[in-house]
C-alpha positions as CSV (number, residue, x, y, z in Angstrom):
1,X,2.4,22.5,-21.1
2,X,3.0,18.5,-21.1
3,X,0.2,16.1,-21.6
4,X,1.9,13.6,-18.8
5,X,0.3,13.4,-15.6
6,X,1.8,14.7,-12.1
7,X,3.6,11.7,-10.0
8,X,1.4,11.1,-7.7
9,X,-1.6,10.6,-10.3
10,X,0.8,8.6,-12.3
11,X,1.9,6.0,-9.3
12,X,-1.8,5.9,-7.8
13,X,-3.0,4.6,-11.5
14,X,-0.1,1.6,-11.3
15,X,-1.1,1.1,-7.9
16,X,-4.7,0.6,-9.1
17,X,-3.2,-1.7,-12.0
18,X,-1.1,-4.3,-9.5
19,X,-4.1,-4.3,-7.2
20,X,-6.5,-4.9,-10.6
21,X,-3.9,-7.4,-12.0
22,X,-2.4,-9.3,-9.4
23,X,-4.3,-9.0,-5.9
24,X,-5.9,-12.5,-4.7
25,X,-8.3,-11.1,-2.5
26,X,-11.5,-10.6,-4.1
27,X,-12.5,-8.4,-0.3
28,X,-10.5,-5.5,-1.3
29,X,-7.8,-5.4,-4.3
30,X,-4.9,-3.6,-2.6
31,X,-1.9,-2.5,-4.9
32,X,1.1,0.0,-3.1
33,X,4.3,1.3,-4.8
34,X,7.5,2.2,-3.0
35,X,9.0,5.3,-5.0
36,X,12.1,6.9,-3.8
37,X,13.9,9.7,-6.0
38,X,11.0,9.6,-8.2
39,X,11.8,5.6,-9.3
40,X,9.3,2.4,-8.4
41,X,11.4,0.5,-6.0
42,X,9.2,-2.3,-5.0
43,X,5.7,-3.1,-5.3
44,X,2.8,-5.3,-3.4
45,X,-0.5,-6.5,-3.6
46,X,-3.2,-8.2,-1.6
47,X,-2.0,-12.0,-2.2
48,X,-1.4,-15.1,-0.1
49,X,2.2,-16.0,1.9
50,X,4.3,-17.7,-1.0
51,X,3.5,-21.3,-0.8
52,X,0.3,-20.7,0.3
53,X,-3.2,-20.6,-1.9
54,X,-4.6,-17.5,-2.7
55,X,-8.2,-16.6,-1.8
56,X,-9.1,-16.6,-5.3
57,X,-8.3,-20.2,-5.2
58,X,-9.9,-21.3,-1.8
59,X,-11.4,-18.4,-0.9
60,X,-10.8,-16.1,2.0
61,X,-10.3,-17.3,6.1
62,X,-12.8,-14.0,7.7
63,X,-11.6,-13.3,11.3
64,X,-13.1,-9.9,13.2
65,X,-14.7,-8.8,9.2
66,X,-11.1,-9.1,7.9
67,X,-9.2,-11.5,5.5
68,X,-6.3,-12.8,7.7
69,X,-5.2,-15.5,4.4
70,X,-3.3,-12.2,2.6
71,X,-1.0,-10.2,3.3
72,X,-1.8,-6.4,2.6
73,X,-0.1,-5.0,-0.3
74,X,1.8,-2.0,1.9
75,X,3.3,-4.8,3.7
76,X,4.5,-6.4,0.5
77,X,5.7,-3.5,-0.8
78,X,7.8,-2.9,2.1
79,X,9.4,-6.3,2.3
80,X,10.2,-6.3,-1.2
81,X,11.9,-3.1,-1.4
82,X,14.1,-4.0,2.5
83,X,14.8,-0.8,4.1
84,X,17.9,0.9,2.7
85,X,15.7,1.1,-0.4
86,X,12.7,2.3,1.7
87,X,14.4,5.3,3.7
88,X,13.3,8.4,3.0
89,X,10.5,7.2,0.4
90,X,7.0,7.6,-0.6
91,X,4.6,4.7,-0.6
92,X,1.5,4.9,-2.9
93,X,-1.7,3.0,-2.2
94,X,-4.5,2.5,-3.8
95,X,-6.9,2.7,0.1
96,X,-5.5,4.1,3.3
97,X,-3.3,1.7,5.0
98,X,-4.7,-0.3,8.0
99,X,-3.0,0.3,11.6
100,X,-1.0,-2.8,11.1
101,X,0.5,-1.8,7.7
102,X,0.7,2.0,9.3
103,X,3.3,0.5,12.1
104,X,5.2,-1.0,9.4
105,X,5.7,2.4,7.3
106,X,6.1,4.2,10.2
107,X,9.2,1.3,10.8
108,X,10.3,1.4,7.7
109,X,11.0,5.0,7.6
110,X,8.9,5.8,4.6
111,X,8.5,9.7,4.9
112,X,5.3,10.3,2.9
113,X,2.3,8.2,2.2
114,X,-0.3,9.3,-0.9
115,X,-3.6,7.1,-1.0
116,X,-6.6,7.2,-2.9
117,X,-9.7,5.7,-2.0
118,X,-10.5,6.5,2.2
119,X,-11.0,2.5,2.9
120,X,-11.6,2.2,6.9
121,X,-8.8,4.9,7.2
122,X,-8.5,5.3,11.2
123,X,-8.2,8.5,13.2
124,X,-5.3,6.7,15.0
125,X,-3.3,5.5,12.6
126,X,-3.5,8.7,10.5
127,X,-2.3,10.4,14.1
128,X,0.7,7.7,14.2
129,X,1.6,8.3,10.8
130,X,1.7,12.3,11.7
131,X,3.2,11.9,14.7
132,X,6.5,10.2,13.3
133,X,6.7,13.3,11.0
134,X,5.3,11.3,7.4
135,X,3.7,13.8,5.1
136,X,-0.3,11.7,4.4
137,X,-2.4,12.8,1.7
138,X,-5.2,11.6,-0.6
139,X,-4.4,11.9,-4.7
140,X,-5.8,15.0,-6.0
141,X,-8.0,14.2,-9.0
């Protein structure tokens, strides 16, 4: 029996590390991986546009209870990686994507989504994501 923990407890934990690490968005600290054939593709995190300061250092612009200065860490994640490396992938986050960022996986043909902590997750956006076939589910602990 191996000591090593199953995948998807494994990339939840480095999720939790890039949103620990790197996020700029004391709100929520958001980390996502993009894994495909069991390899980390791309990464993201809660953080401002390049260019642009982070809330850390000018803290955060609220509009409708949200921070519109970052961009979520899904949508990072999904940038970085472009989509001939996202096809066909799984996408680890450390909450449950927001609608916007569910649009974008759903686009970017990512086929199964793990999450961890149930952060605002929305009956509608979970229906989108199972409507375009993605398998969703919460890390088992």
């Amino acid at each position: 029996m191996s000591d090593r923990l199953p995948l998807d407890q494994r990339f939840i934990l480095q999720a939790h590390r890039y949103a620990n690490e790197w996020g700029t968005c004391p709100r929520a600290k958001v980390g996502a991986i993009v894994v495909l054939d069991g390899q980390q593709v791309a990464y993201g995190y809660n953080g401002a546009p390049p260019k642009m300061p982070h809330c850390t250092a000018v803290g955060c612009i609220i509009k409708n209870g949200h921070c519109i200065r970052a961009i979520h860490a899904e949508s990072n994640a999904l940038w970085f990686a472009g989509q001939e490396r996202t096809q066909g992938a799984t996408l680890y986050a450390t909450h449950f994507p927001c609608w916007e960022c569910c649009k974008l996986i759903v686009r970017a043909d990512i086929r199964r989504v793990v999450y961890d902590i149930e952060y605002r997750v929305d009956d509608e956006a979970m229906q989108m994501l199972r409507l375009a076939g993605l398998d969703v589910r919460r890390v088992e602990k």
